[in-house]
Structure formats: C-alpha cells, structure tokens
KOLZA-958994 format. One record per residue (C-alpha): residue in one letter; x, y, z. Coordinates in steps of 0.02 Angstrom, whole numbers, plus 50000, padded with zeros to 5 digits. Layout:
N
BAVEX  res      x      y      z
BAVEX    a      X      Y      Z
...
***
This chain:
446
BAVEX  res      x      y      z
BAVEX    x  54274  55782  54755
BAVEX    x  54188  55779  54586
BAVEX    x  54196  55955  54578
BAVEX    x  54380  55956  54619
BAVEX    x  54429  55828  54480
BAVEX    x  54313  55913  54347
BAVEX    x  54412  56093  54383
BAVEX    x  54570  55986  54381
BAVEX    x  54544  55922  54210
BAVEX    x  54489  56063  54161
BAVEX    x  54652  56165  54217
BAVEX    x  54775  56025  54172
BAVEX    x  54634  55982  53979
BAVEX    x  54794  56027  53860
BAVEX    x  54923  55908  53935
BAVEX    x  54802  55784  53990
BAVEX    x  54749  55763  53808
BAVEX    x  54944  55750  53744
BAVEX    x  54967  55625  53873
BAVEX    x  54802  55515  53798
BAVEX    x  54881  55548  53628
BAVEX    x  55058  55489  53705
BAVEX    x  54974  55337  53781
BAVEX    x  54848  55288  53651
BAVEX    x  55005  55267  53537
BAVEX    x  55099  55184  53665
BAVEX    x  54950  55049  53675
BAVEX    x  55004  54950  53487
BAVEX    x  55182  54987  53527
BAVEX    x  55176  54880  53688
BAVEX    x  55069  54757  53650
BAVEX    x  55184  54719  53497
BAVEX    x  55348  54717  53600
BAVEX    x  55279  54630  53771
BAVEX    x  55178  54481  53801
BAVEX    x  55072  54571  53972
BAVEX    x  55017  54429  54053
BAVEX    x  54950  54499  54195
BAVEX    x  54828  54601  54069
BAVEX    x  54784  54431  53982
BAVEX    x  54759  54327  54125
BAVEX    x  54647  54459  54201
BAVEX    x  54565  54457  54019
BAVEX    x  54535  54260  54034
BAVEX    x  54469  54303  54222
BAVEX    x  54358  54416  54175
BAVEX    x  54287  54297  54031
BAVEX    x  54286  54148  54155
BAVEX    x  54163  54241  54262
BAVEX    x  54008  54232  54187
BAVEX    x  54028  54045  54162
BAVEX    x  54098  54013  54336
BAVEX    x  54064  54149  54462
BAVEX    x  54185  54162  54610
BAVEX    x  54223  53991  54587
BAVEX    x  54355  54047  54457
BAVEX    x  54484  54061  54629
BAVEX    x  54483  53890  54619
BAVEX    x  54579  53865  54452
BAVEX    x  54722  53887  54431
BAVEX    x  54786  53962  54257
BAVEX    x  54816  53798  54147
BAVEX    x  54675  53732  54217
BAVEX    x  54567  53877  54178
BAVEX    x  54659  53903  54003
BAVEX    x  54612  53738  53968
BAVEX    x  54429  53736  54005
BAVEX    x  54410  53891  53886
BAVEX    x  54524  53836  53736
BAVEX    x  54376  53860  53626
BAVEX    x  54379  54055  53658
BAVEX    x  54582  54065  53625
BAVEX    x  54658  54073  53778
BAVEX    x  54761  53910  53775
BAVEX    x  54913  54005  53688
BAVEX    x  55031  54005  53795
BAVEX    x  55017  54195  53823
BAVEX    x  54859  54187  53955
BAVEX    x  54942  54108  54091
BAVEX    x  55078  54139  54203
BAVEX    x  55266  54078  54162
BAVEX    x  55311  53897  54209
BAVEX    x  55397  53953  54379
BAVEX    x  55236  54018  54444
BAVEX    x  55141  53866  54373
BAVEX    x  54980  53795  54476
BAVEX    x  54969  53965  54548
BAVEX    x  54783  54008  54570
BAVEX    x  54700  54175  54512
BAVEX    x  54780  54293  54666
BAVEX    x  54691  54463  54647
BAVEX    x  54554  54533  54753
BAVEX    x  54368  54529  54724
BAVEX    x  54381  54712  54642
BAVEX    x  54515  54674  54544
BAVEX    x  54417  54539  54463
BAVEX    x  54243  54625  54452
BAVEX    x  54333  54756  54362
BAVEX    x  54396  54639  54212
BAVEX    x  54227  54541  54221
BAVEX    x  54166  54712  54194
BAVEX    x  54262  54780  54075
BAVEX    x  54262  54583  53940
BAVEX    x  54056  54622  53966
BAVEX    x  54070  54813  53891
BAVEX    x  54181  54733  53763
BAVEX    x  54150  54554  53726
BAVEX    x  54240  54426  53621
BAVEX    x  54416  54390  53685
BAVEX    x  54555  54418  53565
BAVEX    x  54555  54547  53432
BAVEX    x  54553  54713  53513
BAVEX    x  54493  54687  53683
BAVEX    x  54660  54677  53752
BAVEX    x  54682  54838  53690
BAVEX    x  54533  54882  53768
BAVEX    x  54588  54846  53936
BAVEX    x  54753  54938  53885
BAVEX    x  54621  55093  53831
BAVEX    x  54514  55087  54004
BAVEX    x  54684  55075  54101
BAVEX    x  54764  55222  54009
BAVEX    x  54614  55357  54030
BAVEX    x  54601  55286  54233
BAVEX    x  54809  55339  54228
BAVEX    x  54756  55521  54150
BAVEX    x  54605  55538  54298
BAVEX    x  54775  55496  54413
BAVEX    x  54872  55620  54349
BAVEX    x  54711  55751  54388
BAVEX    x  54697  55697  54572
BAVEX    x  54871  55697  54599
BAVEX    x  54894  55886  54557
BAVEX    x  54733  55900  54665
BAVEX    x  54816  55847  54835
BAVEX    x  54990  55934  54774
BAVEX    x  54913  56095  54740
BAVEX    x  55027  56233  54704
BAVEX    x  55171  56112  54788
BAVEX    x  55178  56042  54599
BAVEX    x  55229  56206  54528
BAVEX    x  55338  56260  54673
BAVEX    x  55423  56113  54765
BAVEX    x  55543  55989  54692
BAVEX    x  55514  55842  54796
BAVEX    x  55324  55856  54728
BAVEX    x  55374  55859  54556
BAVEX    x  55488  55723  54579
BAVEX    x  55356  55608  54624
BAVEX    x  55239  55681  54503
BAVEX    x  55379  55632  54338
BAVEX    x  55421  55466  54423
BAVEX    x  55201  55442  54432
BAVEX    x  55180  55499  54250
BAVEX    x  55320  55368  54196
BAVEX    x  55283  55235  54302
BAVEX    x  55087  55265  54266
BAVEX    x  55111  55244  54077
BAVEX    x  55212  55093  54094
BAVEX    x  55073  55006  54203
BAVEX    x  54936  55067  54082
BAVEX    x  55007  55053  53917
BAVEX    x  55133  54969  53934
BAVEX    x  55086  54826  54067
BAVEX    x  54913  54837  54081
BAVEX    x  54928  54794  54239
BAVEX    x  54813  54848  54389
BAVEX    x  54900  54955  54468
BAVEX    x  54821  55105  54388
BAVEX    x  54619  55053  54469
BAVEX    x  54720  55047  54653
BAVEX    x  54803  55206  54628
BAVEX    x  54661  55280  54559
BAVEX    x  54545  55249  54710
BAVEX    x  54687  55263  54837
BAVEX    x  54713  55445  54776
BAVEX    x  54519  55477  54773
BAVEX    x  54525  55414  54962
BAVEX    x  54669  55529  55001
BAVEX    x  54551  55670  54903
BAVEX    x  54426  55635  55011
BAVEX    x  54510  55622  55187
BAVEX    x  54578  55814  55143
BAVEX    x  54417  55862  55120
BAVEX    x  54345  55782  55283
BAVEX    x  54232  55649  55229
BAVEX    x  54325  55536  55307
BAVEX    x  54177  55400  55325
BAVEX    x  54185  55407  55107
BAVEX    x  54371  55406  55112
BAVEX    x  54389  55243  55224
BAVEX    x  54245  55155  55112
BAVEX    x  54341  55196  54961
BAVEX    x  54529  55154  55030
BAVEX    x  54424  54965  55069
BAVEX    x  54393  54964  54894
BAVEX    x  54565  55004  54850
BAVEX    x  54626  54879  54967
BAVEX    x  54508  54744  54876
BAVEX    x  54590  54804  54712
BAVEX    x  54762  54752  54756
BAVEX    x  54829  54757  54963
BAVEX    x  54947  54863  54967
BAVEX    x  54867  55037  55001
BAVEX    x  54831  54953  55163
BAVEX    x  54980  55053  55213
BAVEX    x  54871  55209  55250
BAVEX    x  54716  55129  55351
BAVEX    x  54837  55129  55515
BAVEX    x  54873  55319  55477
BAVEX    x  54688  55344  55447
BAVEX    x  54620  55244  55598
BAVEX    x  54732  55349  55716
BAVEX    x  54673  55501  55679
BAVEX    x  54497  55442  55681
BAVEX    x  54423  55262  55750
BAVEX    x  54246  55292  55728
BAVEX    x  54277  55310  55539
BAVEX    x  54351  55153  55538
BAVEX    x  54171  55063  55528
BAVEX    x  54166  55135  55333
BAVEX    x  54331  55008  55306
BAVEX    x  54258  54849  55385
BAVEX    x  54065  54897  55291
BAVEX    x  54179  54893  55123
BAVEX    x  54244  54707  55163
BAVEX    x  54062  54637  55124
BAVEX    x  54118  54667  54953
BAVEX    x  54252  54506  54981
BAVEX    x  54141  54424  55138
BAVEX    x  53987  54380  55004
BAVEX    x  54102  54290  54868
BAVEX    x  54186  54205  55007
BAVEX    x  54012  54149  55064
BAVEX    x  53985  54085  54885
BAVEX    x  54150  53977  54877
BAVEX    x  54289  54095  54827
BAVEX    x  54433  54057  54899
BAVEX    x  54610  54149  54928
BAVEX    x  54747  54015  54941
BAVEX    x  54903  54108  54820
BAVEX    x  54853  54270  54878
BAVEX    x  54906  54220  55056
BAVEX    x  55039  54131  55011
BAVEX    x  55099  54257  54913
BAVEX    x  55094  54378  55071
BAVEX    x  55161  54245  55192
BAVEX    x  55314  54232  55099
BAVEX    x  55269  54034  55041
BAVEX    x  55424  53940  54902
BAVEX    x  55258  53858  54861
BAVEX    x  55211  54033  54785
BAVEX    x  55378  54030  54667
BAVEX    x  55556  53970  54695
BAVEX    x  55627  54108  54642
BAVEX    x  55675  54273  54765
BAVEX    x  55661  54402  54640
BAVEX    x  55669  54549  54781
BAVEX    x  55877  54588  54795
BAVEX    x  55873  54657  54942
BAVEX    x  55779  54525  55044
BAVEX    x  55909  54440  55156
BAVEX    x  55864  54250  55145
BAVEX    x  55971  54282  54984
BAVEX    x  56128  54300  55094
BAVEX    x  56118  54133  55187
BAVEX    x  55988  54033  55055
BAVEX    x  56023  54094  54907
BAVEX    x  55923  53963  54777
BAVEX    x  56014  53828  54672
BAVEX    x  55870  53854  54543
BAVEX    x  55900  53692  54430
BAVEX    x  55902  53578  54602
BAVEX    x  55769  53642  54708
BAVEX    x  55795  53632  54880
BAVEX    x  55964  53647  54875
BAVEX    x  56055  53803  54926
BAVEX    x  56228  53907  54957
BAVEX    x  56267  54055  55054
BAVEX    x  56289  54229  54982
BAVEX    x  56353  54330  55083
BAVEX    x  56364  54487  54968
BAVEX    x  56179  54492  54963
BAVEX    x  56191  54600  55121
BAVEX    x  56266  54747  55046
BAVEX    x  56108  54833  54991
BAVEX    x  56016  54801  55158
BAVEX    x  56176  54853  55272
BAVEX    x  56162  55004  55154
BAVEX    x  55991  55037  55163
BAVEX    x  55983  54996  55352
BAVEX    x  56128  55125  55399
BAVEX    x  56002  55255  55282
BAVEX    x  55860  55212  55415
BAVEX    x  55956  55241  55553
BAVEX    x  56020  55393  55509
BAVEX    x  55878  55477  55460
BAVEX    x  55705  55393  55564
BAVEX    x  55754  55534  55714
BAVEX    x  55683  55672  55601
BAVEX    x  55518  55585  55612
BAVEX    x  55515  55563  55817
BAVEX    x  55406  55682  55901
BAVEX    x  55504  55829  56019
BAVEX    x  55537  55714  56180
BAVEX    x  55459  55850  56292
BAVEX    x  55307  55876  56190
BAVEX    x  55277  55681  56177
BAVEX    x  55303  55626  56385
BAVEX    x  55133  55760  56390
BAVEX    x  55041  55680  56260
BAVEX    x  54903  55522  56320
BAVEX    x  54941  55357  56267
BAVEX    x  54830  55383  56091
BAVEX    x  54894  55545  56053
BAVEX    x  55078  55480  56078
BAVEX    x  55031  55340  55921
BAVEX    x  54967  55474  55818
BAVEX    x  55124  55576  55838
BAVEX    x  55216  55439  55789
BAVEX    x  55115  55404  55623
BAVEX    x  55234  55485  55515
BAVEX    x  55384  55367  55581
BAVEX    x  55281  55226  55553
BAVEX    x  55234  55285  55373
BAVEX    x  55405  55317  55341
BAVEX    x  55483  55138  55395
BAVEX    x  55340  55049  55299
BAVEX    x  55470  55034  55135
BAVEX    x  55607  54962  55239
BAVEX    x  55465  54828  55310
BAVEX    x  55436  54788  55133
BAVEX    x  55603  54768  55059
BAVEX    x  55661  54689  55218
BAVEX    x  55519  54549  55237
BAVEX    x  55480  54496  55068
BAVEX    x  55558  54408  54951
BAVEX    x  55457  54416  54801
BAVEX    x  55459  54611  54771
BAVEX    x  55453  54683  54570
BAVEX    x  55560  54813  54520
BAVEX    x  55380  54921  54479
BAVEX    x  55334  54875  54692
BAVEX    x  55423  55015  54729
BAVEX    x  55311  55161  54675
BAVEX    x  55177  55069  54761
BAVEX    x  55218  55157  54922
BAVEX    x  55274  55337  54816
BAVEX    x  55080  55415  54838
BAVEX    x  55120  55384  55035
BAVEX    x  55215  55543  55002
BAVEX    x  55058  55634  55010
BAVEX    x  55014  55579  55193
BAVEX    x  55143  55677  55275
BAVEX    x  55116  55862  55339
BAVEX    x  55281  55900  55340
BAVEX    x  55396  55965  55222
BAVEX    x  55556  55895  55260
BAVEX    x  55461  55725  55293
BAVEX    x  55390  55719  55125
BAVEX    x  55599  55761  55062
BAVEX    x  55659  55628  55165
BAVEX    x  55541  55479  55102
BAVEX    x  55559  55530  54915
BAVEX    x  55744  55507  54949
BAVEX    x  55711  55358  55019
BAVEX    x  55612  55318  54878
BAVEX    x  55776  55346  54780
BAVEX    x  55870  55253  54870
BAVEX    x  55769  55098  54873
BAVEX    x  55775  55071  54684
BAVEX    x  55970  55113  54671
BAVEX    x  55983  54974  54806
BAVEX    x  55871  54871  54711
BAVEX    x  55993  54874  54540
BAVEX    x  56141  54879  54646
BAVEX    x  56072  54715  54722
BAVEX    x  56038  54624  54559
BAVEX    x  56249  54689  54504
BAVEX    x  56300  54580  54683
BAVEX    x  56172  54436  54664
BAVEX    x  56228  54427  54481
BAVEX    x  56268  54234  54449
BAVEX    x  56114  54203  54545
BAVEX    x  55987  54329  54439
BAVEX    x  56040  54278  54275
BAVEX    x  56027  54074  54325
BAVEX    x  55838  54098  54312
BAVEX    x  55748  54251  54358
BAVEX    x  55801  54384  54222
BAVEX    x  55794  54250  54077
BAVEX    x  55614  54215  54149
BAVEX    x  55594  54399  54135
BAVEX    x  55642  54416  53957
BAVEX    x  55531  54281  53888
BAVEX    x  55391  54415  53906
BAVEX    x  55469  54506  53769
BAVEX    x  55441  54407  53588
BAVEX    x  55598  54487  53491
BAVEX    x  55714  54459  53673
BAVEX    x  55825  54604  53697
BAVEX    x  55787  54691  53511
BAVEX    x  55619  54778  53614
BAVEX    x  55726  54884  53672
BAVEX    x  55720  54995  53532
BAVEX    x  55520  55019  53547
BAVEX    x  55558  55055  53746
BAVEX    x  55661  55195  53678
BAVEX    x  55528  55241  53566
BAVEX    x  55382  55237  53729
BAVEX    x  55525  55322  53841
BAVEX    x  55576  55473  53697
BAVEX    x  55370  55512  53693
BAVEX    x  55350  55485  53860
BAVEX    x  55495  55606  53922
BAVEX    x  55432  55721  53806
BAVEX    x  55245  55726  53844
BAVEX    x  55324  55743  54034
BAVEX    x  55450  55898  53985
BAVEX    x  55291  55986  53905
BAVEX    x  55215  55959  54080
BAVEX    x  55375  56030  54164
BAVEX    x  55380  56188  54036
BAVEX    x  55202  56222  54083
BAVEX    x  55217  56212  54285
BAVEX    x  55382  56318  54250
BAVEX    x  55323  56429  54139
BAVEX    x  55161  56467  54256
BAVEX    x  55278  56494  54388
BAVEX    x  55376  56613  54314
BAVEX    x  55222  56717  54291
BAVEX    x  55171  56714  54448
BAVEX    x  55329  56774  54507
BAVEX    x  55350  56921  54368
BAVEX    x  55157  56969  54443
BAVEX    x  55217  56935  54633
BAVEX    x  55355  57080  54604
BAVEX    x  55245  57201  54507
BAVEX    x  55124  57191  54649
BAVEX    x  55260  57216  54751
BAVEX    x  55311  57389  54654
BAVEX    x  55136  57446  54672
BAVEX    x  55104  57413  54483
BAVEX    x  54921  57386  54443
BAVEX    x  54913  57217  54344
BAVEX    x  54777  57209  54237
***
C-alpha cells in the first residue's frame, strides 16, 4: 500500500501541491469567517487529556471549559451551542487520541494551534485525494460517475479540512486505506484498519458487513482493533452522548435537523415550548419521493433469480451485498433524525465497494438525489427550520450572512484548483486516445 500511495503522489505531485496551496490559504480565510467548534472542542479535548486521561468522557463541555479557563477555553467558542448543552465529549477513542496527539506536537492552546489542526487535517485531505485515484484507477480519467464522486470528495474534503476542521478527513483517510488494502488482499490489515476507522467516527461501519461476507475469518482483525476502546473503558471512559446520539435520544438535542426524517410529519417540534408538538404533514414529501426512487431502482441490485435458488444459504447473503450497500442511505435518512447536511458524503466512498458499473451509476444518483431531497425538505419544513435550527446554524458565522462573500472566495479557488484537476484527467485522456488510433494505423509512436 505504501508503495501505491508514494507512486500516487508522485503521478498526481503537481495538482496535489495546488490543492495544499488552495487549502493552506483557505485555512485564515475560514477560521476568520466560521467559529469551527467541532475543531475547538476537539482542541480543548485534546488539552484536557494529559490532565484527565479518559476520564475527560465524563465532562461535559461547560464543565470541562470551566475547569481549564486558565488556558482560554472559557470563550464561548470551545463548546457546543446552547441546544446541545450538557452534551458530553461524543467521539471515539481515536478521534480523541488524535487531538491529544496532535495539542502535544503543538502545545499551547490558542494562537496558531487551531490552525494547526486545520494544517494536519488539510495534508490528511491531499493523502485522500491520492488513495482515492488509487482504487479509481483509470475509472477517474474515463468514467463520469467516478469523477463525479471524485469533484464532490475534493469539495466536500476541503470544506471538512479547511474549512470545518472537522474529523471527517482521519475517518476517510483510514477508511480509504482499508478499502486499499482489501483490493490488494490483505484483508486481515484492511479489517484492523476499517476498526480504527470505525473508532475515529462510526460510520464506516457500513462496510464491515460487506467485508465479513466475503470473508469471516478476517473478521478477528476487527474485534483485535476494539482493544483500542475496551482498555479506556476499563479505565473509566464512558460513552453516554455517543449512544444517545445513535439511539435517536431528544435528550441528545431537541431539535430534528435531518428533513427527511419522518417524526417531522406527525411531531414536528414547538421549539420555544418543549414537549409540545403539531403535525406536519408536508414533511413526507421528500421521503414519499425518495422512497418511490428505492423502489424503482433496488431490482437492479437483486441477484438473477435462477442463479440465486442454486446458491447455499452464505453465498445467497453475499450476492445480496450490493443491495444491502445500496439501501444503507435510505436506512440513514429514514431512521435518524439528527443528520447534517455534510452526513451525506459520509456514505459517497461506499461507491467504491461495488463491482459493478451500473451499480456504482445508480448509488451516485442516489447520492444526488439524497441532498436535493435534503434542501427540498428544509423549502417544506420551512416555518419549522427557521424557528430554531438555521438561526442556531448561523451563529457559527461571526459577521451572520456577510461570510458569504469569503465562501465565494474558498468556492472560486476551490472550483478552480478542481477544473485544473479536470483539464489534466481530460487532457491525459485525450492523449491516450490520439496514441490508441495511431496504434491502430500501424504508426510507430515513439
């Protein structure tokens, strides 16, 4: 794999280095225009543990913001918004090892080591972009559902970097290295390092069923990577808003910031009178939308009747991996009602599971879909998004709605550093082709 990614960067060195450029100016832009509290809380995480271990899941952000007011993080910008107040530190034991990690290379908060974390985020989003056109291969050149994915990755990448410093770019990052590894066979090293990933954030979980199906025994690798969460556990850290968060809980946040989930339709939240409610019943449009997509389209990923009836009982749940990797967004969407806007490209590198072409087309339009549905579902649950959660929203951006001329500043360089990509894959292509026909003609090419 090492080899793989070095000849990657090495192929891709020229736009890889415009994109750092792209990003590393990106980095003062964003952090002028957003308050990233995900980035800062993970910042006062990562301080908190070398004074209080794993018992740091225990405190919840004013609490902790509090204890460590001497260092500067009892601003206001450290913890999470009011809504989500009480909520206790959610992320996995990677996630937090990786901030503890990363305030002890650079120490002293403040100053620039937020921009540090921005920094480590944005070169782990560059490493993406090399494994990425690792497992596409000459698909990125050739096939437009691969390069679709590939521009809505290099956006949504240098938002979550840059922009968020968020940490989504450490679970892509070893999700695609585990997908890197499962194509070439070491399967034992690719279920270690999806455990990882899962420990990061959960929800490249969504590949171990895929994984276990086509081979159990590897499976072992997956449960030996949990020891990295079973120790901490042993030593008192705890888990409470992560599961709540999972199961769904109000106690999580009052607030349904996912459109399409249907408690919306018959609970929809009267936000300034908690518990109180009122039905919705325009709420359903996006689902009954998205549900008639489903049905129309989940055949193409059922096995040939005949060919199945042969098949034993394990090779019939194998053949029908690719339906259940393709119904995993819908489960989402459907089940959950706090769901981000940025969720959605969670599942996009799931793209790279399927063997088919037509099934990787038919998830990126699903893809599509999803996050037309999710805007169309904010336009019918207006009076209910702008009571609460969009304001809420806002308040992470100091100047309100006048940020949106530095977005258009991040999006101009960011489209552009992405067209440069798109001239070179065409441009490589067309070359190919122009040598294709001359070997064709008998020409000697030299």
């Amino acid at each position: 794999m090492l080899a793989a990614i070095s000849l990657s960067i090495y192929e891709h060195r020229k736009y890889l280095v415009l994109t750092l450029v792209i990003s590393l100016i990106a980095i003062p832009i964003a952090d002028t225009l957003i308050i990233q509290r995900d980035r800062n809380r993970n910042e006062m995480y990562g301080e908190a543990f070398w004074i209080y271990g794993f018992t740091v899941y225990d405190m919840n952000d004013t609490q902790l913001a509090t204890e460590l007011e001497h260092l500067g993080f009892n601003d206001g910008n450290h913890t999470l918004p009011a809504y989500l107040g009480g909520v206790k530190y959610e992320y996995p034991i990677f996630g937090l090892i990786f901030f503890a990690i990363a305030t002890w290379l650079f120490p002293g908060t403040g100053g620039l080591q937020p921009l540090w974390l921005n920094f480590l985020l944005v070169l782990v989003f560059n490493l993406n972009l090399a494994l990425i056109a690792i497992l596409l291969k000459e698909k990125l050149y050739k096939v437009h559902w691969a390069r679709m994915f590939f521009g809505g990755y290099f956006i949504y990448g240098l938002v979550m970097s840059a922009g968020g410093g968020k940490l989504e770019p450490i679970v892509d990052c070893l999700f695609l290295m585990s997908l890197v590894l499962w194509k070439e066979h070491q399967k034992g090293k690719s279920m270690f390092t999806l455990g990882i990933a899962v420990q990061t954030k959960i929800y490249p979980i969504v590949a171990l069923p895929a994984f276990f199906l086509a081979s159990p025994a590897s499976s072992v690798w997956f449960l030996a990577s949990l020891f990295l969460t079973v120790v901490p556990v042993i030593m008192g850290a705890s888990f409470e808003s992560l599961v709540s968060h999972m199961l769904n809980l109000s106690g999580y946040s009052p607030f349904i910031v996912n459109p399409m989930y249907p408690g919306l339709a018959t609970g929809t939240p009267i936000l300034d009178s908690p518990p109180e409610t009122y039905l919705w019943l325009p709420a359903l449009i996006p689902l009954v939308i998205y549900s008639f997509f489903v049905l129309s389209t989940f055949n193409r990923f059922l096995p040939v009747k005949s060919e199945f009836m042969e098949k034993s009982p394990w090779q019939k749940l194998v053949s029908l991996t690719p339906l259940y990797l393709y119904a995993f967004p819908f489960i989402l969407f459907f089940m959950f009602r706090w769901v981000m806007p940025w969720y959605l490209y969670w599942l996009a590198p799931v793209v790279l599971l399927f063997e088919k072409e037509t099934h990787a087309v038919a998830y990126m339009k699903q893809i599509a879909l999803i996050g037309l549905l999710y805007l169309l579902g904010m336009a019918v649950n207006w009076p209910y998004f702008i009571s609460g959660p969009i304001p809420e929203f806002v308040e992470h951006f100091p100047y309100d709605w006048n940020s949106i001329y530095g977005f258009i500043l991040v999006g101009v360089l960011a489209a552009g550093a992405f067209l440069v990509w798109r001239w070179a894959f065409d441009s490589r292509e067309r070359k190919a082709e122009l040598y294709r026909a001359a070997e064709a003609r008998g020409e000697l090419i030299i």
